[in-house]
N, C-alpha and C positions, 0 to 999 in steps of 0.2 A: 503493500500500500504506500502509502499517501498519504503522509503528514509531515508538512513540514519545522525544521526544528523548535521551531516556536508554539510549539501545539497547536498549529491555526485549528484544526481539524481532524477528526479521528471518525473516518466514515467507512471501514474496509468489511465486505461481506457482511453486514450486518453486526459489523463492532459497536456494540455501545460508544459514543462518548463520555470520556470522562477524564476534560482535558486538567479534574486538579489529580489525578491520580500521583503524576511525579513527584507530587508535593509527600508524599507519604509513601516512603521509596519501597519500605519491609511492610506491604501488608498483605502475611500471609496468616494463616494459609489454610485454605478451604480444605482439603479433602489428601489422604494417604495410601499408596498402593502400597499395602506390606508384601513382607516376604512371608514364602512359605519354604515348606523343606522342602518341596518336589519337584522336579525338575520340567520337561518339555515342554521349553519355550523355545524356540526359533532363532536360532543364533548367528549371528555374522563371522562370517571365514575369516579364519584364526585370531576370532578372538579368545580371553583369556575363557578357559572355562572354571569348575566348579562355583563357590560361594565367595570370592578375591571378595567382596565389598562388605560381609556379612559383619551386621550391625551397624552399618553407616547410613547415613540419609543424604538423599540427595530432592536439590529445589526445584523443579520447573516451570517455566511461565508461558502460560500458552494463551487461547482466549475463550477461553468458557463455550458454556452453550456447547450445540450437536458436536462442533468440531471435537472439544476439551474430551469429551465423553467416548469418542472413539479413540481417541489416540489412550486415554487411559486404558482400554480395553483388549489395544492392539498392540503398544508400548509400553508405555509408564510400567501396569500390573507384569506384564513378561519380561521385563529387564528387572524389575524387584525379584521375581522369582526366581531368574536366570544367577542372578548374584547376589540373592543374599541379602538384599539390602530393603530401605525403606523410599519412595518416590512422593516428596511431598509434592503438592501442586498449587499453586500462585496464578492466577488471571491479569490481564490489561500488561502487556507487554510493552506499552508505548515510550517512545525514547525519552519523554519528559523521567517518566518511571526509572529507566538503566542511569538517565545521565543523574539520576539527584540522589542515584543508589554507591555512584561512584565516587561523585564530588563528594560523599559523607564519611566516604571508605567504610561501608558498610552494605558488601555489596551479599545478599543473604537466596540471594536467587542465582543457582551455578549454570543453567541452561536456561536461553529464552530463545521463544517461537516469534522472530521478530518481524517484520516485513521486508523483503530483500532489499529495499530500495532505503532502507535505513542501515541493514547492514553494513550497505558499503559507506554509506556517510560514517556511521560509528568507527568503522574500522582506523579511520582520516580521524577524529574525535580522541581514539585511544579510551578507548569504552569496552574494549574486548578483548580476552583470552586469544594466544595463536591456535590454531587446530592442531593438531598433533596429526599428522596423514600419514604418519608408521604403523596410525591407528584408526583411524577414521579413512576407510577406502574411497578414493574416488572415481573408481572403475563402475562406469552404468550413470554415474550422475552428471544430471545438466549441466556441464562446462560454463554456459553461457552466467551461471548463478554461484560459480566457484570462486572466491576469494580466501585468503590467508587466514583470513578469520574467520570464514562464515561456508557453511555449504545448504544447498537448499531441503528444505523440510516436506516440501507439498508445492504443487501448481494448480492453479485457480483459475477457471474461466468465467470471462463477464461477457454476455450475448444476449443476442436478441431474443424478447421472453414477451408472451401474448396472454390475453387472458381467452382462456376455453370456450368462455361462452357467447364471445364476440366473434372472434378466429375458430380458423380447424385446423386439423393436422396437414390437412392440405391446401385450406387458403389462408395462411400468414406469409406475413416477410421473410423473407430465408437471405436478405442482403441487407447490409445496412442504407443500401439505395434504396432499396424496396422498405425500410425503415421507415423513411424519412417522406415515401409516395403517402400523399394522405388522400389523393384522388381514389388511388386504390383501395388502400385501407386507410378509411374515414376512424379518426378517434385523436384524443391527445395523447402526448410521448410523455416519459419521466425518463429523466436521465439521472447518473450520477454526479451528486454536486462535488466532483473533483475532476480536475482535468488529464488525471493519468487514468490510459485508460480509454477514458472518454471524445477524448481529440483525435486518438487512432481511426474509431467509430466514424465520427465526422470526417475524417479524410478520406476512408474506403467510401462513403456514403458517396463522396462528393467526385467519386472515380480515381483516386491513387490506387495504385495496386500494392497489393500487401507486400510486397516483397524489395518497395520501392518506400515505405514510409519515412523511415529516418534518412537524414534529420528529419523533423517531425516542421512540416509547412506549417507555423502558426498562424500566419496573417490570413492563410487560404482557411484553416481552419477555425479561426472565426470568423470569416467572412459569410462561409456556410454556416454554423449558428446564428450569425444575425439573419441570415434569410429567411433563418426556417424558427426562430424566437419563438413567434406568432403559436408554432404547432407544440410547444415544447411545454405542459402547463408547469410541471413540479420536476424541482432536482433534488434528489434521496439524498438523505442523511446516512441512514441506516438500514441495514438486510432486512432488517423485517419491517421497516416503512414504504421502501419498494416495492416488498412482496404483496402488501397489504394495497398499496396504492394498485395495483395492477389487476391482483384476485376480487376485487370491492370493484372494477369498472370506470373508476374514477379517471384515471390514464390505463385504457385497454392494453398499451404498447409500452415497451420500456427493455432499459438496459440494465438487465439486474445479471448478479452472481448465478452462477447456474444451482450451484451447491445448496443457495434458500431456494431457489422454484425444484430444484428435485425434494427437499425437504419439505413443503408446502403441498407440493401435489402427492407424497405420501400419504399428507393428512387429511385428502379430498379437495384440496383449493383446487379454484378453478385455471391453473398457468402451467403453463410449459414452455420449454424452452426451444433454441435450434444452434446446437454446435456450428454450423456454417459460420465462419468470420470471426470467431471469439478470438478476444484478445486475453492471452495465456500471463496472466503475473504470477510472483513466487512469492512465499516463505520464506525465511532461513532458520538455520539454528545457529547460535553465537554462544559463548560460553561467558559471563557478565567477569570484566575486570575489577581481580580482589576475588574472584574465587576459591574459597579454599578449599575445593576437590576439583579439579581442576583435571587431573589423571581420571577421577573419575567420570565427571563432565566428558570426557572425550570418549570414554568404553560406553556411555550412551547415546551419543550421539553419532557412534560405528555401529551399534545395533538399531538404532532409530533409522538410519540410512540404509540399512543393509537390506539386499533384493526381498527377502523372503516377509519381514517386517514390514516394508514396504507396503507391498503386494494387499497383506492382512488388512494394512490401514485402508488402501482403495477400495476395496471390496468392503467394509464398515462405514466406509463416506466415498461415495462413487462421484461428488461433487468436486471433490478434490483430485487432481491427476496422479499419479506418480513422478516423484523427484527421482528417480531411480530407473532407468531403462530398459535394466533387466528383470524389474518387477512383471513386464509384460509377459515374461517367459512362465510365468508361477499361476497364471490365472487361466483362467477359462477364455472360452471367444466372448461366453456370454458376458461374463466379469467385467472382460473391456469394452465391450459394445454399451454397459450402462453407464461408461464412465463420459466427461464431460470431452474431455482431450484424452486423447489415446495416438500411437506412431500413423494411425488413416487419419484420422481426424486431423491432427496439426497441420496433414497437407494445404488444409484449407483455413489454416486459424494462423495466428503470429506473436509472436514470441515477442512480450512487447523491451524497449531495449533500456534496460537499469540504468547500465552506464550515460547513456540520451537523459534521461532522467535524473537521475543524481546531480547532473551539470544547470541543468534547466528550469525544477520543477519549482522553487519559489517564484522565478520571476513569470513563468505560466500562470504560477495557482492567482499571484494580483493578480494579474489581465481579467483574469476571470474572473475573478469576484470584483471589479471594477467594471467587467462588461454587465455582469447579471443587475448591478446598479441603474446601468442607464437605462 
């Protein structure tokens, strides 16, 4: 995601806001994955075996909600079992959170779930642990989301998503041109109120071909928002104010995370989505500076990466991709066919670009909220 250093904003799949969170660096902590004696849990190639951690605890900071609850299920509890140990867990991941946990030297959280595109800011920050990569493999992982500090956790697609009972399976948008036809499909749009992400959308709409995006045209990409203003009534905060906006009729059409309209239409809402054109953001995992397991931070974050783990966590949250390449080798066709991006899929989605972003995104995010002004 999408916040820049200053907390302007914390709007990523359905994250809550909660820009005083940083001010209260150590509050944890919700909920604990113990250890038990027994073993088969799914282990990452050579790592250490037996109970190496047994009686220790370790912190991690993810972001609650569906996601929080499968990675405990699929992670967290099988690395406590696997070694012995205890998995406390911590929520709101936000860089306000790491940076006021650092500046206090009280940093009580050893792994966080952070968003890539802070990653690589933190790393430049000196907010984070180096990886260890004697230990943490990066054989099968996204390159494109690899740094010295940080490797990626999970990939996330935002797409075009309709609501059921306006649309069908066979008359919506399956482009973001066809997005933005309101001849064709009469209704209002909700977009996401951050511009990462969202200005990709707007350029394929406006006919850039995806593979042509970066540098990312901005002048061209508001120029089409201001055309198309008029259609566009409401920009999301949060995953479940999208979802809600879309399934309620209010905005039929919208740019939401796929992972809330898969989790929404489990629960009977009326939305679906269409992989076609999704733009892919990442995760990371980071290890917080001033950790003091630091050895152990890295034997979980080589198991949290590792193909078979992996695999587990897609197939518990199909919203979320695989960071992990070889995870596709562990699954079913069916397995991957419900996932949002899969190695078909991306032929047609785009990888949106960190580094473009990291260089860019405050002096984007004003424009933007200086356009939505006028």
């Amino acid at each position: 995601m999408r916040e820049g250093d200053n907390m302007k904003q914390k709007t990523c799949r359905g994250r809550v806001s909660r820009l005083t969170a940083g001010l209260a660096a150590a509050s944890l902590i919700f909920s604990t994955a113990a250890c038990s004696s027994g073993s088969g849990a799914s282990a990452p190639s050579g790592s250490a075996g037996g109970k190496k951690w047994q009686g220790k605890a370790l912190t991690v900071c993810s972001w609650g909600g569906a996601i929080q609850a499968a990675q405990k299920k699929t992670i967290f509890d099988k690395f406590a079992e696997k070694y012995g140990c205890t998995v406390a867990e911590d929520t709101d991941p936000s860089p306000a959170k790491v940076k006021a946990a650092v500046q206090a030297n009280n940093m009580e959280v050893d792994v966080w779930d952070v968003d890539t595109d802070f990653a690589f800011r933190g790393e430049k920050q000196n907010l984070f642990e180096k990886i260890d990569f004697s230990v943490v493999k990066k054989d099968g992982l996204i390159s494109n989301f690899i740094t010295d500090y940080s490797v990626p956790s999970e990939c996330s697609a935002i797409c075009i998503s309709w609501n059921t009972d306006k649309f069908s399976e066979q008359n919506h948008p399956k482009t973001w041109k066809e997005f933005f036809d309101t001849a064709k499909y009469p209704g209002s749009r909700t977009l996401y109120s951050n511009p990462m992400s969202m200005l990709e959308a707007v350029l394929m709409a406006d006919g850039v071909d995806k593979g042509k995006l970066y540098p990312l045209d901005v002048d061209r990409a508001f120029a089409f928002l201001t055309k198309h203003k008029k259609d566009v009534q409401t920009f999301w905060d949060s995953g479940s104010q999208s979802v809600q906006l879309v399934s309620s009729g209010d905005n039929p059409l919208g740019e939401l995370w796929a992972g809330r309209v898969i989790k929404a239409k489990e629960e009977g809402q009326p939305v679906d989505y269409d992989p076609n054109q999704a733009i892919i953001t990442a995760d990371s995992w980071v290890i917080g500076k001033g950790s003091k397991n630091v050895e152990m931070a890295n034997d979980f974050i080589a198991f949290a990466t590792s193909a078979q783990i992996v695999a587990d966590y897609a197939v518990e949250y199909p919203g979320n991709a695989p960071c992990n390449n070889n995870a596709y080798k562990l699954m079913t066709s069916e397995q991957v066919g419900k996932l949002a991006s899969s190695p078909e899929k991306i032929k047609n989605q785009v990888y949106y670009d960190v580094k473009w972003w990291v260089e860019n995104y405050d002096s984007v995010y004003q424009r933007f909220q200086d356009w939505k002004m006028k």
